[in-house]
N, C-alpha and C positions, 0 to 999 in steps of 0.2 A: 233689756239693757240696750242702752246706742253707746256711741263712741263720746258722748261728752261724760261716761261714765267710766272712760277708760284710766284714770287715775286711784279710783276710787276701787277698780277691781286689780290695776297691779299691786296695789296695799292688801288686799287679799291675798293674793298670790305670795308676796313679800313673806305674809305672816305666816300663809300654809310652810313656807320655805323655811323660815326659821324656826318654828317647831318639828314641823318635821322631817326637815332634810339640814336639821344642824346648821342654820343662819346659812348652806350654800346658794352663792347666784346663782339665779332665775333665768334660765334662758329666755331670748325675746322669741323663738320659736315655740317652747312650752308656754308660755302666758299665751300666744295667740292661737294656740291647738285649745287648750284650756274655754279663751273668750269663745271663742266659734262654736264650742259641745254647749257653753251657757249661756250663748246669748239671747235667748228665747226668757231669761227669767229675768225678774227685774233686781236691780243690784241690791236693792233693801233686803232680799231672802238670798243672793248669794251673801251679804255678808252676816245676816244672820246664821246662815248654815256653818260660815267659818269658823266661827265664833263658835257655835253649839262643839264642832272639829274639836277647836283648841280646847275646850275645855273636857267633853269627853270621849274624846276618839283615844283608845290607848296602842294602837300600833305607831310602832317608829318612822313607818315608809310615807312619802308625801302621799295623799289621798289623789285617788282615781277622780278624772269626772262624773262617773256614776255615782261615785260614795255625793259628792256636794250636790248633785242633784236628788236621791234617796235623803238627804239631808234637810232638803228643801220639802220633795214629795212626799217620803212618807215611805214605805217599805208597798206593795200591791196591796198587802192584808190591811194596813192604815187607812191607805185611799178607799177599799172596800167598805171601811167601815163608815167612814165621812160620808161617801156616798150612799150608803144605809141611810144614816142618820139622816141627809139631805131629802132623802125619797119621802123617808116617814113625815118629815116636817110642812115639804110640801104637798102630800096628801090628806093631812089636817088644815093646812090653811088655806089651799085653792082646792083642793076635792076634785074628782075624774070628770067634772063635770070640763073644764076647760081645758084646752090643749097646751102641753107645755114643752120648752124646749130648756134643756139641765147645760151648764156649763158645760158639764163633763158626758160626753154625747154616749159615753160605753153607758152610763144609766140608762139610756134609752135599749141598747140591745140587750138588755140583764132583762127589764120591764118586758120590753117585746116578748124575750123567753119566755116570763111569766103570767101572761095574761095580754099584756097590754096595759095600756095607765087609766082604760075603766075598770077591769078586773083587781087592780093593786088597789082603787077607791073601795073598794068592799071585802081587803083584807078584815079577819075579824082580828081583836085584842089576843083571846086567845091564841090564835097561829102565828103571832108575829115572830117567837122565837125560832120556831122551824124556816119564817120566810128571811128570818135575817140570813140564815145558816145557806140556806140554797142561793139566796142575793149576794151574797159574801165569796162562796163558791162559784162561781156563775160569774160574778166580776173579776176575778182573776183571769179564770179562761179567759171571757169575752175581751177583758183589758189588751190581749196578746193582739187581735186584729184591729187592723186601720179605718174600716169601713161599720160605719153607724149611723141608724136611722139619725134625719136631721132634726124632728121634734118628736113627740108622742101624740097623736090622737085622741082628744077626750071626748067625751058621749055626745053633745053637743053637736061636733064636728060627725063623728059616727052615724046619729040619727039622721042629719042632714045630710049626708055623703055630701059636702062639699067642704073643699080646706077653709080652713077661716083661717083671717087677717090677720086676728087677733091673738097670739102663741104669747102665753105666759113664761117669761124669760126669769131661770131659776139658777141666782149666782152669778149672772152672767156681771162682769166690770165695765163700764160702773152704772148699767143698765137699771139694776135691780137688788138690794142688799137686804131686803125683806127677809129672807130664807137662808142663802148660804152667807158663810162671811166673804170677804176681800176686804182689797183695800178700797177705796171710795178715790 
């Protein structure tokens, strides 16, 4: 979000305030406490989050900025699962053979845990349900800390022991839309 979006998220504000604080005014202190917790997201998912708010949020109190961000993100168990889902897709369509770096860099310290991203290329069908469950598990924890590898290592790069140029970019905006969604 920048500031030529700042109209467009006091009409958020506006709306959070009339449904949930009974149509009272909005302090210009609360909208800029409010803008500064979200301004890291772009204003098309805060106001789809308000929205999702107004229609099914059923408490009376104006919503926290963690609720509109959890609105936006997804509960940890959600992003867990996205991020599953993202692993598995792009281990069918790049395979451990190339090195990859995920949007979302806690992929990378869940994989590390479990092998590494050659070992995750030779999950079988079989085990996938126990590796989602441990992957699911494992990204909660791992979500809690700051510090994560900056891509994955694939065989390629492994055999050669040397880094390569070439890091297949998985979700990243608007690098690469092959694998994860965004917006473009």
């Amino acid at each position: 979000m920048n500031k030529t979006d700042s109209v467009k998220f006091a009409k958020c504000m506006a709306s959070l305030a009339e449904v949930f604080d009974g149509g009272k005014a909005i302090s210009a202190l609360k909208v800029d406490i409010y803008y500064n917790a979200l301004t890291t997201y772009h204003i098309e998912d805060i106001e789809m989050a308000v929205k999702k708010m107004i229609i099914g949020r059923v408490y009376p109190s104006f919503p926290k900025p963690a609720e509109i961000i959890q609105e936006i993100q997804g509960t940890t168990e959600d992003q867990a699962t996205t991020a599953w889902i993202e692993t598995i897709m792009a281990i069918r369509r790049i395979g451990a053979y190339e090195s990859v770096q995920f949007e979302d860099p806690i992929i990378h310290s869940v994989l590390q845990f479990l092998g590494g991203w050659p070992d995750a290329g030779n999950w079988l069908d079989a085990e996938l349900k126990w590796k989602q469950k441990e992957f699911e598990r494992l990204y909660s924890i791992m979500a809690k800390s700051d510090r994560h590898p900056r891509y994955l290592p694939g065989i390629h790069e492994g055999q050669n022991g040397i880094e390569q140029t070439k890091i297949v970019k998985i979700g990243h905006e608007p690098e690469l839309k092959m694998i994860a969604g965004g917006r473009p």
